[in-house]
Wavefront OBJ file of the C-alpha trace (Angstrom):
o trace
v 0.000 0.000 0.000
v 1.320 3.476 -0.955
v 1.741 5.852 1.444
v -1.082 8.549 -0.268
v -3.323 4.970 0.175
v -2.538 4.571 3.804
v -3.360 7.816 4.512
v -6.613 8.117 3.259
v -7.584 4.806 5.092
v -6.289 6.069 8.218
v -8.484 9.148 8.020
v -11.417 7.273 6.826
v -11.033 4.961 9.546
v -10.909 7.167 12.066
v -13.857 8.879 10.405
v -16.412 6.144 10.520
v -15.195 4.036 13.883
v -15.238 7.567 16.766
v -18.561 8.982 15.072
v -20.031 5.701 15.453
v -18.924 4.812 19.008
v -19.941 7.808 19.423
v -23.642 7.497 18.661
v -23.674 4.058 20.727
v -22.342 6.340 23.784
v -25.027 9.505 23.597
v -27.941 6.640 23.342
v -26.328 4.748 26.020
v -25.952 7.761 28.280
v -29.513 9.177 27.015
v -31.833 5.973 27.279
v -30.246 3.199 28.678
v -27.660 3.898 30.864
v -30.512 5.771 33.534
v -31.980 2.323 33.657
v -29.482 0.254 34.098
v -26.681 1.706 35.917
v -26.553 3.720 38.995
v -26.384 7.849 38.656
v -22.451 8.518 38.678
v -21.127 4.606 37.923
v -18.897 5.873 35.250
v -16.974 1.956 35.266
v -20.265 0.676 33.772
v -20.654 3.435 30.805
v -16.751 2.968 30.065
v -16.929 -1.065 30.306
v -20.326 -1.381 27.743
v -18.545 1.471 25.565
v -15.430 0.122 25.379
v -17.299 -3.550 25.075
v -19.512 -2.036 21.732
v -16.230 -0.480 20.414
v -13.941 -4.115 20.789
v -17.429 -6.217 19.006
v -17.420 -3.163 16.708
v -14.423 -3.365 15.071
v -14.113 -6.682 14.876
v -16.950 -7.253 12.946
v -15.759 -4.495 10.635
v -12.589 -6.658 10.263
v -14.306 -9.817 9.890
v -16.678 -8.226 7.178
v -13.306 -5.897 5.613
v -15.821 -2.894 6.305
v -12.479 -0.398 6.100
v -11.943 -1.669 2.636
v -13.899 1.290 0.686
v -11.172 1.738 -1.864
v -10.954 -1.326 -3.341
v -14.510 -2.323 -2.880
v -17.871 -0.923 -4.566
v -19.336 1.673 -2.801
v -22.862 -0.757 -1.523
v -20.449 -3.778 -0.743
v -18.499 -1.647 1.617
v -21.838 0.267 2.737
v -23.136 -3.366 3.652
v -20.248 -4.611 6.022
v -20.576 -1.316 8.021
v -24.299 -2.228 8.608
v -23.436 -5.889 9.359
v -20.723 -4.795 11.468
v -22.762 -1.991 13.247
v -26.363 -3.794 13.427
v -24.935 -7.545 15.024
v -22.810 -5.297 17.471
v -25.734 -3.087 18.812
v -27.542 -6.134 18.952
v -25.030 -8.086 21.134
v -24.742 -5.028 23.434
v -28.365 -4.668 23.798
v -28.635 -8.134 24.978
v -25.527 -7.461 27.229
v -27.444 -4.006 28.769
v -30.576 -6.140 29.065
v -28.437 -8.701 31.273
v -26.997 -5.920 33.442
v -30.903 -4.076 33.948
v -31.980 -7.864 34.343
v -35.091 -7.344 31.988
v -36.462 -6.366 28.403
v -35.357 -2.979 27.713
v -37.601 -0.561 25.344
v -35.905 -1.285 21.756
v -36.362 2.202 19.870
v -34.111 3.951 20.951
v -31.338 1.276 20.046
v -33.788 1.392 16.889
v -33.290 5.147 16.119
v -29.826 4.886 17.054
v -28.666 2.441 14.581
v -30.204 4.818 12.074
v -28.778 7.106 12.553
v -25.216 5.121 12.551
v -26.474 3.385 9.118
v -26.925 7.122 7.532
v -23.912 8.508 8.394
v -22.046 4.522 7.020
v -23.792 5.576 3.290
v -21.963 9.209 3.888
v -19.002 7.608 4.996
v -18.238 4.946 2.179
v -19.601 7.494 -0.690
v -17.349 10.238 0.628
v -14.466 7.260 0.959
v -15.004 5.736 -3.019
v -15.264 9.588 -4.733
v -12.382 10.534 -2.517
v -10.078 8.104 -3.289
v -10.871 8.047 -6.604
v -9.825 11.551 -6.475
v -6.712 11.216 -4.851
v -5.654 7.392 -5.643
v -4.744 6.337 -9.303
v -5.011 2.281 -9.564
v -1.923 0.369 -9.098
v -0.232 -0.357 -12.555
v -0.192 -4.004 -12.712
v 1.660 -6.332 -15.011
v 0.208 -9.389 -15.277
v 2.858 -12.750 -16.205
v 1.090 -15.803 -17.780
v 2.334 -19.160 -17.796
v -1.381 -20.058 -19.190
v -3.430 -18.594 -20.731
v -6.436 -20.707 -20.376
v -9.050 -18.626 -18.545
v -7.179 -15.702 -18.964
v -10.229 -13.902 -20.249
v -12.123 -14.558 -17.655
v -9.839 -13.514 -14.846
v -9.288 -10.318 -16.316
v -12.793 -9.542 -16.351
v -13.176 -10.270 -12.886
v -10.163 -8.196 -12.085
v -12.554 -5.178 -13.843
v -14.382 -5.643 -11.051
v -11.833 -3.991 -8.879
v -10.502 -1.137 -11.395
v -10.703 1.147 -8.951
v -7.922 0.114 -6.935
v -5.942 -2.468 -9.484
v -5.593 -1.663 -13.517
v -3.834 -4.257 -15.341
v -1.629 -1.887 -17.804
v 0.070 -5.406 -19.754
v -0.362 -8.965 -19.851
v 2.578 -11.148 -21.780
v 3.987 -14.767 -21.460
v 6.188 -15.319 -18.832
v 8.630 -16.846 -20.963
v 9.097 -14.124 -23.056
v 10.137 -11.646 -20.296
v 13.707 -9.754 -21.396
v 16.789 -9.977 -19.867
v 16.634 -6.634 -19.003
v 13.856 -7.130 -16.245
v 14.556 -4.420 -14.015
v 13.578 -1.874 -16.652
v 10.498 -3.879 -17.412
v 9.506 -4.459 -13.469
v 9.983 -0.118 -12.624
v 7.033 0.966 -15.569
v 4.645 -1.310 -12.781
v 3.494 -0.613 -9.464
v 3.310 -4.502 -9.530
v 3.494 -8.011 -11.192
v 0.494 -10.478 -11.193
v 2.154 -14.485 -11.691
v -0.997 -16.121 -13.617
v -1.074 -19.605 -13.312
v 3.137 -19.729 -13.328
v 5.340 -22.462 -11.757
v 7.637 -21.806 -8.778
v 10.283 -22.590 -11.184
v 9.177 -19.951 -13.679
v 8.827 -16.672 -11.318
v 11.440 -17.863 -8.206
v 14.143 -15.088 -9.556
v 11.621 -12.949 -10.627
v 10.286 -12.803 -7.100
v 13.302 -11.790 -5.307
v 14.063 -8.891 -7.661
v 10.292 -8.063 -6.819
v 10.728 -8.154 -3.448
v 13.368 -5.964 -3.724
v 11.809 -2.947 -5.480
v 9.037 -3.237 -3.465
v 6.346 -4.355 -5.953
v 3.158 -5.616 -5.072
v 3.086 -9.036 -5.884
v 0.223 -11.499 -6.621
v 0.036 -14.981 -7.776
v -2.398 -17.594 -8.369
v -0.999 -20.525 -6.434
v -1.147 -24.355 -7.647
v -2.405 -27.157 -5.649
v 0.657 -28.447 -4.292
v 1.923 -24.835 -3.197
v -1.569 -24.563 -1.209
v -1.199 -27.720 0.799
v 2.095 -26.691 1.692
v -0.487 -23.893 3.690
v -1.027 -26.945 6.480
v 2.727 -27.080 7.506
v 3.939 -25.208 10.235
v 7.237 -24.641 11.672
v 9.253 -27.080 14.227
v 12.845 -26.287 15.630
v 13.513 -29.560 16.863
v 17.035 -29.063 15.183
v 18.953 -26.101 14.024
v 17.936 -27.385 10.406
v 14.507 -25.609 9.645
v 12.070 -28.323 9.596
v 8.102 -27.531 8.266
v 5.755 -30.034 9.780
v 2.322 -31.031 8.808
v -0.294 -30.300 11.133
v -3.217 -32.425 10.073
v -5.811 -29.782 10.893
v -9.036 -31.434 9.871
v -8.153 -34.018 12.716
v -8.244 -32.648 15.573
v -10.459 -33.952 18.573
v -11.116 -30.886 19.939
v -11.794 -29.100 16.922
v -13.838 -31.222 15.828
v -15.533 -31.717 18.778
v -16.355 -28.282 19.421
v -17.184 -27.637 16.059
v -19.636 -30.470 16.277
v -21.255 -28.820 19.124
v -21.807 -25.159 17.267
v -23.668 -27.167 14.383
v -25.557 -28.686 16.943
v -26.672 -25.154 18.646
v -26.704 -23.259 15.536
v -28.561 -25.402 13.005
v -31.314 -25.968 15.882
v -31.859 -22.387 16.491
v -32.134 -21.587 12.966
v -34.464 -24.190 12.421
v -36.729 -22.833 15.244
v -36.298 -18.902 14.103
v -37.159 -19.592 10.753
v -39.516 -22.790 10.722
v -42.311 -20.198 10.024
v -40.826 -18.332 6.507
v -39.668 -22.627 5.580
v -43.308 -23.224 6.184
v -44.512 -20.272 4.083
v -41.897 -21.087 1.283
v -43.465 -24.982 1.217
v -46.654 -23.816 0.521
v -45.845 -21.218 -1.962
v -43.460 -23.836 -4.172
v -46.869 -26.508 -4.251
v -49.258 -23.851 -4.907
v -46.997 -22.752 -7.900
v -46.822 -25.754 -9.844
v -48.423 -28.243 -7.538
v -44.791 -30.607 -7.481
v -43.170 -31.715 -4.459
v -41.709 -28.686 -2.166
v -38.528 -30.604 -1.560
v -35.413 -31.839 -3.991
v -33.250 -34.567 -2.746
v -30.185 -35.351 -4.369
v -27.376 -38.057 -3.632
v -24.248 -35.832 -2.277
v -20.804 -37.416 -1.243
v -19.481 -35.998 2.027
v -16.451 -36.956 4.257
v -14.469 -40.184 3.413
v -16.836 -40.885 0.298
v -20.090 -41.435 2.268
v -23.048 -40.799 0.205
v -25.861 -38.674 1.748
v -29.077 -37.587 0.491
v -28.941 -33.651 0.321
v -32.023 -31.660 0.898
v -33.073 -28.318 -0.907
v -36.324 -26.158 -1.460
v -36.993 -27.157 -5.171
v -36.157 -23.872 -7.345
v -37.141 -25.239 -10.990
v -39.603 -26.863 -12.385
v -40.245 -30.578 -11.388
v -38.228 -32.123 -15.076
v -35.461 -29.602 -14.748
v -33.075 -32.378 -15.808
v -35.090 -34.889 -18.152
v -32.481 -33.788 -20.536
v -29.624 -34.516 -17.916
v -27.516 -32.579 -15.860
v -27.202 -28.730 -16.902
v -25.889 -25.836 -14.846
v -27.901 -23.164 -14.685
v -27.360 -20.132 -16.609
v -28.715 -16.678 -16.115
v -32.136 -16.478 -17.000
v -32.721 -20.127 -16.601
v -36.162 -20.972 -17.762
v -36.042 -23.701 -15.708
v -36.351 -21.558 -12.432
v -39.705 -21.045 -10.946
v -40.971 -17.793 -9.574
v -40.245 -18.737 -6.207
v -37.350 -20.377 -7.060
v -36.021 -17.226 -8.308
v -36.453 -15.419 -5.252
v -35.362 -18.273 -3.003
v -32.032 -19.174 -4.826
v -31.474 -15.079 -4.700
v -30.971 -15.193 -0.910
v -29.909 -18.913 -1.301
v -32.997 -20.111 0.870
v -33.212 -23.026 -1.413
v -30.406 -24.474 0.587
v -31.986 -24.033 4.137
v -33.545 -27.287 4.674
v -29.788 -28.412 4.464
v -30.039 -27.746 8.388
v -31.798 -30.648 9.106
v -28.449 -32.207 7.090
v -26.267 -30.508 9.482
v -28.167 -31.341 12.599
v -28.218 -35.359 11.458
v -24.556 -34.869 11.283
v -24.268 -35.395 7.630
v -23.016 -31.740 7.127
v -21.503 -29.161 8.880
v -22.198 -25.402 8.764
v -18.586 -24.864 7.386
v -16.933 -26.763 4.553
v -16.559 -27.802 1.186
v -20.017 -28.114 -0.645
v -20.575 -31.676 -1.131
v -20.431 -32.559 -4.846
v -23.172 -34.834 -6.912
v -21.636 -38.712 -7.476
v -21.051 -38.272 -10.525
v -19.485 -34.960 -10.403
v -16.959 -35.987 -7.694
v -15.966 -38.781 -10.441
v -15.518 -36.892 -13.019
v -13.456 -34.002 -11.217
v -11.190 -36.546 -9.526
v -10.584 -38.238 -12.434
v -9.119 -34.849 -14.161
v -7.806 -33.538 -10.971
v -6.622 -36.236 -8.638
v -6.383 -33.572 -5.933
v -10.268 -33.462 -6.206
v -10.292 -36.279 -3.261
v -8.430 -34.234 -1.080
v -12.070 -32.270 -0.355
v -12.909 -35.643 1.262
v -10.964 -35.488 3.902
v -13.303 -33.231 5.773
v -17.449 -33.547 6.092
v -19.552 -31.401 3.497
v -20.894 -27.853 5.001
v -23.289 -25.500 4.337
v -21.491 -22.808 3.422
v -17.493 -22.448 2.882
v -14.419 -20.614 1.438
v -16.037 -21.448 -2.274
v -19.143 -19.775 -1.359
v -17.645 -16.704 0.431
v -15.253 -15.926 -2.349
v -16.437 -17.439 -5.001
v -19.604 -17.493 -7.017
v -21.775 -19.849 -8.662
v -19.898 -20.079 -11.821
v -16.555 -19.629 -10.544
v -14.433 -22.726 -12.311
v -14.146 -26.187 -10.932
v -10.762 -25.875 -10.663
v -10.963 -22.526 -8.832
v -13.045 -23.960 -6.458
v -11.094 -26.414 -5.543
v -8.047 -24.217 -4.676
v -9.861 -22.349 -2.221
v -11.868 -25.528 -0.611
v -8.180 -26.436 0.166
v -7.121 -22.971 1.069
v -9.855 -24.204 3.720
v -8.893 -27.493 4.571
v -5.249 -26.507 4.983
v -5.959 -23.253 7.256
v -9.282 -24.889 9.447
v -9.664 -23.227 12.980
v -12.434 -22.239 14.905
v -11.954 -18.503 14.319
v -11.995 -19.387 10.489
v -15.122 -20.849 10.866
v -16.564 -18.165 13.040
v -15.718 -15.618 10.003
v -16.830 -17.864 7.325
v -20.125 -18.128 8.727
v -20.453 -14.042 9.527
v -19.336 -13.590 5.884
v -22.090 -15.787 4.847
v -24.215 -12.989 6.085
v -23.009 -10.914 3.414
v -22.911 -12.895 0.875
v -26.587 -13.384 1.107
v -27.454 -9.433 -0.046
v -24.989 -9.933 -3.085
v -26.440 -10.364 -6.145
v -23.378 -11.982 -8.329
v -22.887 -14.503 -5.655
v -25.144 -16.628 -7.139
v -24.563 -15.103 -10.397
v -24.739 -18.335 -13.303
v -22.579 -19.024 -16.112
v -23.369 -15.978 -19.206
v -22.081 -18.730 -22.499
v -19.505 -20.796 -23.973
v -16.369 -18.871 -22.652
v -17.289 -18.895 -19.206
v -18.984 -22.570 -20.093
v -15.277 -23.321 -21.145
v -13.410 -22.568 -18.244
v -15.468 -24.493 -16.082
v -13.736 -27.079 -17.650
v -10.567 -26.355 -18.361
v -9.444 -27.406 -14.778
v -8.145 -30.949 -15.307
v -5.608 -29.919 -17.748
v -4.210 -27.158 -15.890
v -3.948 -29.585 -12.980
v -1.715 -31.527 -15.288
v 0.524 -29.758 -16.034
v 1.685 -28.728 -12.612
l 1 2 3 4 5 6 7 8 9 10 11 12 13 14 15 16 17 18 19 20 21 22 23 24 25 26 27 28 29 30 31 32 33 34 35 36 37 38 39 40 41 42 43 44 45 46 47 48 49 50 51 52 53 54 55 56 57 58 59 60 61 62 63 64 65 66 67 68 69 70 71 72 73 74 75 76 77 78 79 80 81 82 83 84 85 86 87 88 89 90 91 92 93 94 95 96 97 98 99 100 101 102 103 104 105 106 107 108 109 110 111 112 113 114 115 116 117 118 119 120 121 122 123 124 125 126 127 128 129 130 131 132 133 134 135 136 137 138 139 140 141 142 143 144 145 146 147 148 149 150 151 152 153 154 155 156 157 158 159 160 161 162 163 164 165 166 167 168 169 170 171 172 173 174 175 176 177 178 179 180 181 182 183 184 185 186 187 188 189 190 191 192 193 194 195 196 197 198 199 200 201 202 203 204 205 206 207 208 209 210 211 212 213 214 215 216 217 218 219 220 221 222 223 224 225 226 227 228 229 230 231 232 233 234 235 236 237 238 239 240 241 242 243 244 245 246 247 248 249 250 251 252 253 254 255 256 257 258 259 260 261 262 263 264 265 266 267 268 269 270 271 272 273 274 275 276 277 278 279 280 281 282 283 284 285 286 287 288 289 290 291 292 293 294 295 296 297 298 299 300 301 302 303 304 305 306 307 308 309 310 311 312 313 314 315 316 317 318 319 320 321 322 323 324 325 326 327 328 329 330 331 332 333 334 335 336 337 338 339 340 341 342 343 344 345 346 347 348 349 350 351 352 353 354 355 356 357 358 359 360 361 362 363 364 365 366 367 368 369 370 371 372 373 374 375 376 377 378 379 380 381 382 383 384 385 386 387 388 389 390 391 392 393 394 395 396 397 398 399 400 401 402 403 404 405 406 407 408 409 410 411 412 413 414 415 416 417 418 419 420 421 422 423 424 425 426 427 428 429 430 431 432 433 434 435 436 437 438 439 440 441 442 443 444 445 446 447 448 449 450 451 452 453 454 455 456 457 458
């Protein structure tokens, strides 16, 4: 990050998080404090500020809610209301505990508000400012393939505010003279390269201070679950065989148990209302079930709200597209917010799925991935989940083989605190529309598949 960049997120930082805590202290003092705590206990105003501030900013973290210059002006907008509406929440609770009773609710109400005004302000003062002040880092981007190449860089459009690839060429074909090359660029993007190919490159990088991004293979990710061990004074990496641990596990076991049977109960009414509007549609069953493989190979029996119409695939398997005529009305609206997948809770609470994980794959999709990537097995190590690394940062039609790097990025990184993320950024993910975004034609339709043979070649 430049030092123009780091500036104007300081500022902006500092501009949204004391205004904010700020507006949590004056209704605090105003409304609930008088109730609660005793006239003159200052301890008990500083604790519960200091309390909303901590849950504050974490959630902002959690939900990258400082990250207005790279991100679109609603996605940042978003995490701030995420961030501020779950903390005033959990502090509300926490005063309500303290005063040992229901507290009145509107002014927490009028409150957050106010706080979700002033986050709009904030992030459209932050985008229009910084693209004001901040040009886009100069990028050069280094192929070693160029399958998919397309594709990336139109994803990488996405983000033009912040990153602007100014050339792409073949790594191979990268002059002697590399210094000259490397100082037109604020940095170098290694696209589907071997270690092999960039190694020297990387040091003179690191050097002048580039910015440097790469797309890693799968044997560089797995090298993610080794950690260090000085048990001589030769370095030694060790792997740490996260996905087995019995505590881990166990406790992880218990949060699916608490969270899927809460949900369940909260929203049993809206999955009753959604049952009865899929039948009265088209008068077909309300449920799909479909034959998933989890953990180890086991084959389950997955269980979604049924979003198309009952012979969606008379004609075989077909992924949808955007604009699927396939998709019923409600099945529009339900795979929108992805409450097609809720009844998968009832998965989760039989212990056939957990809330964070891999998606489990169809049979025959699982045979035909492992078959061009042998690394495709490697997702088996750990049970199916409702939602996971390939749902938070990827979409719909994001490739197979994409996929599968950052289901391992998972598997090799697991940890309660992971999860706990995962699971908030779900929350987010649920208000964006190109999250479930479907594949647009042959190009895109073409790099779904071009996985196996990239595999290959590493």
């Amino acid at each position: 990050m430049n030092r123009r960049r780091f500036a104007l997120s300081t500022v902006f930082r500092a501009a949204i998080v004391f205004p904010e805590i700020a507006v949590f202290f004056r209704c605090l003092t105003r409304a609930y404090g008088p109730m609660v705590f005793a006239e003159g206990d200052l301890l008990g105003y500083a604790v519960t500020t200091a309390l909303y501030a901590i849950v504050y900013m974490a959630l902002c973290a959690a939900f990258r809610a400082f990250k207005g210059i790279e991100y679109r002006i609603m996605e940042t907008f978003l995490s701030q209301v995420l961030s501020l509406a779950i903390a005033g929440v959990l502090l509300y609770l926490e005063i309500c505990t303290v005063g040992r009773g229901f507290l009145p609710i509107l002014p927490g109400f009028l409150a957050l508000a106010a706080q979700t005004l002033y986050a709009l302000a904030w992030a459209v003062a932050l985008k229009r400012t910084s693209l004001r002040l901040i040009r886009p880092e100069r990028l050069l981007l280094l192929a070693g393939d160029r399958k998919g190449i397309g594709a990336f860089l139109k994803k990488l459009k996405k983000r033009r505010s912040a990153y602007a690839v100014a050339r792409v060429m073949d790594i191979d074909a990268v002059p002697r003279d590399r210094d000259t090359l490397f100082a037109a660029y604020d940095g170098v993007i290694f696209y589907e390269t071997t270690p092999e190919q960039r190694m020297t490159m990387l040091l003179r990088l690191i050097e002048m201070r580039k910015a440097i991004f790469l797309t890693p293979g799968l044997q560089e990710i797995t090298l993610e679950g080794f950690g260090a061990r000085h048990i001589v004074d030769t370095p030694l990496l060790k792997y740490e065989y996260r996905a087995e641990r019995f505590w881990y596990n166990l406790v992880k076991r218990v949060m699916d148990l608490a969270v899927s049977a809460v949900l369940l109960a909260v929203l049993s009414p809206l999955m009753a209302l959604t049952a009865v509007l899929i039948h009265a549609e088209d008068g077909g069953p309300v449920l799909f079930r479909q034959k998933r493989v989890t953990k180890g190979g086991k084959v389950f029996t997955i269980l979604k709200f049924r979003s198309m119409v009952v012979d969606a695939e008379k004609h075989g398997a077909q992924p949808y597209v955007d604009g699927d005529p396939r998709v019923t009305k409600i099945g529009r609206l339900i795979r929108r917010i992805r409450f097609d997948e809720s009844p998968q809770l009832w998965n989760v609470l039989r212990g056939e799925m957990t809330l964070v994980g891999p998606r489990p794959e169809r049979v025959e999709h699982v045979e035909k991935y492992t078959a061009e990537l042998p690394e495709f097995s490697q997702r088996l190590r750990v049970k199916g989940g409702l939602t996971g690394y390939a749902q938070i940062y990827g979409k719909y039609n994001t490739t197979a083989y994409d996929k599968l790097r950052l289901d391992l990025l998972y598997i090799e990184r697991q940890s309660l605190r992971l999860d706990l993320q995962l699971l908030l950024l779900t929350l987010k993910v649920l208000f964006a529309a190109d999250s479930t975004e479907g594949f647009h034609g042959p190009e895109e339709e073409a790099a779904r598949r071009d996985g196996g043979t990239r595999a290959k070649k590493e």
